[in-house]
N, C-alpha and C positions, 0 to 999 in steps of 0.2 A: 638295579639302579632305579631312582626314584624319579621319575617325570612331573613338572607341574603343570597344571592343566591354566593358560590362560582365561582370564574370566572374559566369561560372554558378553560382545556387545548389547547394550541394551537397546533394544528397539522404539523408533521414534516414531511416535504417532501423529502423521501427517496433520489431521486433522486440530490435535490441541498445538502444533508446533507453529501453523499458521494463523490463530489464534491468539497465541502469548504476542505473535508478530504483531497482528492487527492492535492490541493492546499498548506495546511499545508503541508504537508508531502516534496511537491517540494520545499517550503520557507526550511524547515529543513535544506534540503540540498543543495539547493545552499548556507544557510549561512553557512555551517559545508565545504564544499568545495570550497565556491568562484567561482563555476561555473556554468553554467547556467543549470535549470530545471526546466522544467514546465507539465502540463498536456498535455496527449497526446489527443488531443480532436478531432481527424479523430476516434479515437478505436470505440466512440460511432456512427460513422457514418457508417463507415468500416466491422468492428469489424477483428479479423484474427490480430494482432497486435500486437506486443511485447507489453503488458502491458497499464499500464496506465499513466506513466511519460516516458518523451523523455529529452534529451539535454547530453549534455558532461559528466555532472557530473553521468549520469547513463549507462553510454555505458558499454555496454555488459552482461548486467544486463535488465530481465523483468517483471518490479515492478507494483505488483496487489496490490491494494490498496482497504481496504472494511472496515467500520463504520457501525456498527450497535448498535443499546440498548441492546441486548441480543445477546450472541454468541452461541448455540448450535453446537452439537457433527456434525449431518449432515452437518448444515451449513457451520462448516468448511469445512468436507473432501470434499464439492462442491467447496469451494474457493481454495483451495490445488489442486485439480485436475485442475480449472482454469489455479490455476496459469503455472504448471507443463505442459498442453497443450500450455499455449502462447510463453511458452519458448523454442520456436523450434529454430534451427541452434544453432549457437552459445550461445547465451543468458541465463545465470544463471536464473532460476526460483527465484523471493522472492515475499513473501506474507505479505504484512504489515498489521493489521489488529487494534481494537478499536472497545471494546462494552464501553456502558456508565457506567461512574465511573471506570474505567479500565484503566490500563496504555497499551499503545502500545506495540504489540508483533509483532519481525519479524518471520517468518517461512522459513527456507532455509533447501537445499536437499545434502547429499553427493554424491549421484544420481541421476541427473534429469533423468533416468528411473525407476527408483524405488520408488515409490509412499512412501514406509516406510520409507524410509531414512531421514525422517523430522525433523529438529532439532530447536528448539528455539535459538534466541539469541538478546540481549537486543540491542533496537533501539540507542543506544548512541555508542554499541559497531559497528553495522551496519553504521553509521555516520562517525565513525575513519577509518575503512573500504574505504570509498567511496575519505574520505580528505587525506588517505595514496595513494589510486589511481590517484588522480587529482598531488599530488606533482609527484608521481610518472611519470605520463607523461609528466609532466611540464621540467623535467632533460633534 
């Protein structure tokens, strides 16, 4: 009798998966604002960096960007604390984040020193946010 051999999953490479994310995430919003965003691709060289997108459409803002399959309890408050460290000076701490089959969650602070003040808010509403700012400086 003849057995078939299901095919191997293919293995995901952490690194470019969160990456394509960081890229999505900058397509989002430059189409939501019309202004330019992209990855910030010194942070990986660097690191010490506001975040992981640079350009107009994010100024003053330092957007941690993280894709995983599974999101766990730790996992996060490591990504939160990230985020909350790279938003030094002026820069709003947010944390966007994506486990699989999950819809995107942003994470913002009413305190960037207070690590509890963490509040959800939906990535469409974060987008209105970013295109009320971009009009905004445009005046």
């Amino acid at each position: 009798m003849e057995t078939t051999k299901e095919p191997k999953k293919k293995a995901v490479n952490g690194r470019n998966k969160g990456a394509a994310f960081e890229r999505q995430i900058a397509n989002e919003i430059k189409a939501a604002t019309g202004l330019e965003c992209k990855r910030l691709i010194e942070q990986y060289r660097k690191g010490g960096l506001p975040g992981d997108l640079e350009g107009p459409a994010v100024e003053g803002y330092a957007i941690e960007c993280k894709r995983y399959s599974k999101v766990q309890p730790a996992l996060l408050t490591k990504w939160r604390a990230q985020a909350l460290a790279q938003a030094a000076g002026p820069h709003e701490p947010v944390l966007i984040y994506k486990a699989d089959r999950q819809s995107i969650v942003v994470n913002r602070w009413t305190d960037k020193t207070d690590p509890t003040s963490v509040w959800e808010q939906p990535m469409v509403d974060f987008l209105a946010e970013l295109r009320e700012n971009a009009l905004r400086r445009q005046r």
